[in-house]
N, C-alpha and C positions, 0 to 999 in steps of 0.2 A: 791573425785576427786582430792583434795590439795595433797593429798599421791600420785597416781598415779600422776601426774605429778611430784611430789620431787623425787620419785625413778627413770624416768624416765630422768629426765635433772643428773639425779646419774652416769649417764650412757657416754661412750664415740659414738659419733655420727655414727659407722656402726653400734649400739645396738639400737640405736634410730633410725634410718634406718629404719633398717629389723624391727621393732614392727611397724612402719608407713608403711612399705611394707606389711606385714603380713593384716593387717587391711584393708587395697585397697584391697590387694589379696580375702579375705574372702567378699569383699562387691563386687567384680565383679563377683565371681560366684556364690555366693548365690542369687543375684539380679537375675540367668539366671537359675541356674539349675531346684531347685524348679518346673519350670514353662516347662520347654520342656517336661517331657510326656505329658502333654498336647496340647501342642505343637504339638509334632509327630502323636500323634492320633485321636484331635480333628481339630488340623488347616490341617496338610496335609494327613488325612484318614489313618495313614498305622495302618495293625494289630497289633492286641496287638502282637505279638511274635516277629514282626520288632521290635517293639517301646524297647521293654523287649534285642532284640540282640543287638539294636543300644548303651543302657543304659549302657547294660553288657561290651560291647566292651569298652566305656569309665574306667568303673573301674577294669577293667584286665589290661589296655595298664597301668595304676597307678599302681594301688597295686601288681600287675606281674615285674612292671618295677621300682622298688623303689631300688632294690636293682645293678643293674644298671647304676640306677643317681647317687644313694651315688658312686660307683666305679669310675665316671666318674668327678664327681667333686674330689676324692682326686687323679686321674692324672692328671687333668685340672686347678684345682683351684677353689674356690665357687662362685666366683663373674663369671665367664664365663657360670655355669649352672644354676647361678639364670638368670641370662639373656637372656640364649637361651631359659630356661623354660618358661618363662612370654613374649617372642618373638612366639613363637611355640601358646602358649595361645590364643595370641593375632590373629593370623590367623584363628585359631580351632573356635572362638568365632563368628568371621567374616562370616564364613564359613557355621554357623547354621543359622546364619539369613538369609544366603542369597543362599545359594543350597535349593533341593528339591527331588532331588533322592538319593534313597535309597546307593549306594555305597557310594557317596559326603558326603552325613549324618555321616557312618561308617568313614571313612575318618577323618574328622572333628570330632568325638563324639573319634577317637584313638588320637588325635594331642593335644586335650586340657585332655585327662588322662595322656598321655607321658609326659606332659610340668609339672605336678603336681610332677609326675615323679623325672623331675630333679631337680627342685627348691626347694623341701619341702625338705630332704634329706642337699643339701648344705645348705639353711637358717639355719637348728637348727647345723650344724657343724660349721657354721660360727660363731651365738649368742657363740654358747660355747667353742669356741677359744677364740676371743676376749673378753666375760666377766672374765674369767680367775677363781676363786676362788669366786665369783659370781655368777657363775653358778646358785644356786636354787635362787637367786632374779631376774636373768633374766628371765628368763624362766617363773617365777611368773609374771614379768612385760609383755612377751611376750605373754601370756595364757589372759588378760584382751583385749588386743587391740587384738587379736584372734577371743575371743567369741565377742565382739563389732563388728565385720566385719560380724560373723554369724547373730547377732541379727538387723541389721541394712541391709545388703543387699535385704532379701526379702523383707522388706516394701521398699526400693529403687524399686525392679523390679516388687511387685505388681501393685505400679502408673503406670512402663513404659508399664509393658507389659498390662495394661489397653488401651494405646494407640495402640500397636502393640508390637506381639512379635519380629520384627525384628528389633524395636526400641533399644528393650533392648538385644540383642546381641549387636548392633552395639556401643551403651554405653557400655559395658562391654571390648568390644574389646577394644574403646578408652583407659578405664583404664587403661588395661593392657598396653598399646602401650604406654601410661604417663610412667609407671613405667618400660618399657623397657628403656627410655631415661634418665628418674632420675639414674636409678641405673648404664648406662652406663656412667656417668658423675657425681655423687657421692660418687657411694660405692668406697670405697679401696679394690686392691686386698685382696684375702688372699688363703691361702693354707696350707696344711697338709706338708710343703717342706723335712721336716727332714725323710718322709718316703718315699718320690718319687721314689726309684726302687722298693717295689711291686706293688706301687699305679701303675707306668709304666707298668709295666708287664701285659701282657693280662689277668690273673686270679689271679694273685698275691694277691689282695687285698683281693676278695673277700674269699679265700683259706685260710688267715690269719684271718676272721673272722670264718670261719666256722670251724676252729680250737679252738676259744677259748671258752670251754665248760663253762665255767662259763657263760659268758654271752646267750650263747644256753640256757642252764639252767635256767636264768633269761625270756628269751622271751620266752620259753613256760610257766612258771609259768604266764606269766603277760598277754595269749591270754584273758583268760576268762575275765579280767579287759575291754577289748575293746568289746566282746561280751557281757556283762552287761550296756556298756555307750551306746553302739548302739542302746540299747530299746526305747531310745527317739525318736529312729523315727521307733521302727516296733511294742513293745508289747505294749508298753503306748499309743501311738494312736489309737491303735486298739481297745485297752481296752473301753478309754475314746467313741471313737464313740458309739462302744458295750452299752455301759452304758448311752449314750446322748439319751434324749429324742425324737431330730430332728436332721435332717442332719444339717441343720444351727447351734442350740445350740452346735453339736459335733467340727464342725469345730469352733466355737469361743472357747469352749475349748482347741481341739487342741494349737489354739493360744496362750491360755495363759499360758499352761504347756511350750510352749518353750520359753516366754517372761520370765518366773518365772527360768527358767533354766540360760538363758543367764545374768539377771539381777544377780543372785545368783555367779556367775561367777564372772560380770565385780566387784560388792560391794566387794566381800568377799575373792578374788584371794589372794592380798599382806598381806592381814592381819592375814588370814587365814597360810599362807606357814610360814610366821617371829614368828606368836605363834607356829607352830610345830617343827620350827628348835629350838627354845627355849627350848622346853619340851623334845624331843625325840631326837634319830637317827635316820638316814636318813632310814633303816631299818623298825622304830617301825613306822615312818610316814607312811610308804608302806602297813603295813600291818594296822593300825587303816583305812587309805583310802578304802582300801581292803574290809575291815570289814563293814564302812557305805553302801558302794556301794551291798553287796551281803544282806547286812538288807533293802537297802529302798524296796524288794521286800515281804517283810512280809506285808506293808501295805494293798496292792490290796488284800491279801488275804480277809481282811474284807468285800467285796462287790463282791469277785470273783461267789457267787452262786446266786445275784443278777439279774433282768431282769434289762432294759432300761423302763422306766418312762413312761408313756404313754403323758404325757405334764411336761411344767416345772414344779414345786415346791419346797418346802424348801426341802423333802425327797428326792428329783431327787438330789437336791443338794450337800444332804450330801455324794454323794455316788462319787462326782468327791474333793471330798476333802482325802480319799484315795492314788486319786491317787498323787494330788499337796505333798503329804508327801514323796509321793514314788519319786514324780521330783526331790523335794527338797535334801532328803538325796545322792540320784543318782549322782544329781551335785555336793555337798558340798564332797560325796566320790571322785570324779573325781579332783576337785579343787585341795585336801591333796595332792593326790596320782600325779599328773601330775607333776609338779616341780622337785619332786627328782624321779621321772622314768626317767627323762630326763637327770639328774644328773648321776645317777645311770648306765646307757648307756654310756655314757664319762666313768666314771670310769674305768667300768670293761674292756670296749677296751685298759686303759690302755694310755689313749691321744694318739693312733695311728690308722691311718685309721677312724678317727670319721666317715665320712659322709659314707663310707662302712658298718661299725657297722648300722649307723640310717636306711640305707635301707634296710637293712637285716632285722632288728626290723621289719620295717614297713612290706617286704615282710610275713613274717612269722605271724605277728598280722592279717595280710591281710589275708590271705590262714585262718587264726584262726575264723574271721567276716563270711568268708561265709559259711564256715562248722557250725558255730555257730548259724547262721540267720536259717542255714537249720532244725537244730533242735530242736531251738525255733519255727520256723514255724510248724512243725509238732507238737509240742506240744500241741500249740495256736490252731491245726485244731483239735487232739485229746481230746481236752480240751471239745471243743464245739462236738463234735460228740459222745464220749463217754461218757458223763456226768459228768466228775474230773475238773470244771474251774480250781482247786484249781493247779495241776498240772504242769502247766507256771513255777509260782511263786516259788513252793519249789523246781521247777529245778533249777531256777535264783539264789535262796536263798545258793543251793548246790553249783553254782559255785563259785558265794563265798566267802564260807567257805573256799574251795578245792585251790582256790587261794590266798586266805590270808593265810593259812595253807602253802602251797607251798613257798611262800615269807617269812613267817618266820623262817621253818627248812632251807631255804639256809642263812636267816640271822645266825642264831644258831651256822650253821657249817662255818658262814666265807667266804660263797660262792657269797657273795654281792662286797667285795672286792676282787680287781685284784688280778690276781696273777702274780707269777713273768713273765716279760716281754717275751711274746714269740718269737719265730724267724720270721721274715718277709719274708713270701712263696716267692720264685721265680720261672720263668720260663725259 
């Protein structure tokens, strides 16, 4: 904890900021999300296929709209879309605890994906402005008070929404609405200003990214990287249930694959990034990341042809230890690899148009998640229907490979680093 606070006070106070921001941000919506399907289907009756469109419509107005925000904060400035974003939040949040029909719901469930939208996109354009040459230590420092917002929200909203779920909306809202006022009265501007006529321009910006093939080049190598972190919450849990003797012992596991995940995170973030900038290029870290991430799925193989336990025991036992290998290496891949993808991102835009570049990332890794989920879903159901458990995994296994392989030949060829500056689309 001495470390992260010394690299932290290392820092000048919009970097110290945004990691306090980031942290709020991640404990007011993990405290809420978690908990509204349940919400939607158990407290206010609607079918599962509302609850499933209400869900959806939140993470399309996001990951549809990322690329968007980025555009919008580098004609605006970052500090204007963090604000509006976590303003917008703050109503969307409001909104869930206290509507009950189905359009309101939609409404509300589009306001707080669009607010993710715009603040996530500026935040890491802003960190990586003002850390300067910094960069992979911020980002390191911004990745622990991250997953601590994840790891700490749901125990926040499983107390409240013990009380009510509208409790814990209106707590979340509060949050949000604290950090609309801190940051309009804290943060210092900042802006992309040396590119303002394509950032101005109605497509300019976005037109200058989707020109520079290098970095294309990079975000499709790096989708399967976010379809492999995603497992934490669809094949691992599935798995461990699968394999839990009782619904009760499943869900306490659950639990602890994502306490062992977050924990692994907050411990091992900064020490983890400063020994690999030590040993490696920012390259050979990407692709060793790469490489844990696409092995922690060999584990589950071990117990993949296994039943569920009929009660506990030490055997029941062994069979979720598997999986804690497979959380373990999962995380520890994502830890390496997170810092310098982020890096990596700045780079190859070339320090112009960052927060266009991030959304773009983001849109594209997005569109990459649900094509991904979909076919790990089928897997997961082919797995158990036609008798290959084993199947999941050495699909997981292949991506990868197929992505660490991907991130190497572009290191190889050079294709990691910018290239010469290109012209700023107009319109």
């Amino acid at each position: 904890m001495s470390g992260v606070l010394t690299q932290f006070r290392s820092f000048d106070r919009p970097v110290q900021l945004l990691a306090l921001n980031q942290f709020t941000i991640n404990i007011g919506f993990y405290m809420l999300m978690p908990y509204l399907a349940a919400h939607l289907s158990l407290g206010l009756g609607l079918a599962g296929w509302l609850v499933g469109l209400i869900l959806g419509v939140r993470n399309f107005s996001q990951q549809g709209m990322f690329l968007l925000g980025g555009a919008l904060a580098d004609r605006f400035g970052y500090k204007p879309l963090i604000v509006a974003g976590c303003a917008l939040r703050t109503g969307g949040f409001a909104m869930l605890g206290l509507v009950d029909t189905v359009p309101a719901l939609v409404i509300a469930s589009a306001a707080t994906g669009f607010a993710g939208a715009l603040f996530n996109p500026a935040v890491r354009a802003y960190v990586a402005k003002d850390a300067g040459e910094r960069r992979v230590e911020a980002f390191a420092l911004f990745n622990v008070f991250y997953q601590s917002g994840i790891l700490l929200g749901p125990l926040i909203g499983l107390a409240l929404t013990g009380i009510a779920f509208q409790v814990t909306c209106l707590v979340a809202a509060v949050v949000f609405a604290g950090l609309t006022v801190l940051q309009i009265r804290a943060l210092p501007a900042r802006s992309d200003a040396e590119h303002t006529e394509a950032a101005r321009s109605s497509t300019g910006g976005w037109k200058t990214a989707l020109r520079n093939r290098r970095f294309l080049a990079f975000s499709a190598a790096m989708i399967g990287s976010y379809v492999m972190s995603f497992q934490v919450y669809l094949a691992l849990p599935l798995e461990t249930r699968r394999l839990a003797p009782s619904d009760t012992i499943g869900t306490i596991e659950v639990g602890v694959l994502f306490a062992v995940s977050g924990l692994i995170a907050i411990a091992g973030q900064l020490k983890i990034t400063a020994w690999c900038r030590r040993r490696w290029s920012h390259g050979r870290c990407l692709v060793v990341g790469l490489t844990l991430m696409g092995s922690a799925f060999v584990a589950p193989l071990l117990t993949a042809a296994a039943g569920p336990g009929e009660s506990w025991s030490w055997s029941a036992a062994w069979t979720f230890v598997p999986l804690l290998v497979s959380i373990s290496l999962l995380t520890l891949g994502t830890v390496v690899v997170f810092p310098f993808e982020m890096d990596t991102i700045v780079s190859l835009s070339g320090n112009r148009l960052v927060a266009t570049h991030y959304g773009l990332y983001n849109t594209i890794c997005g569109i990459g998640i649900a094509v991904g989920n979909l076919a790990t879903g089928s897997a997961l159901d082919l797995a158990r229907d036609a008798g290959v458990p084993w199947l999941p995994w050495v699909v997981l296994i292949g991506v990868g490979a197929l992505c660490a392989s991907a991130i190497h030949a572009l290191g190889r060829s050079g294709r990691l680093e910018p290239a010469a500056a290109p012209a700023l689309a107009t319109t």
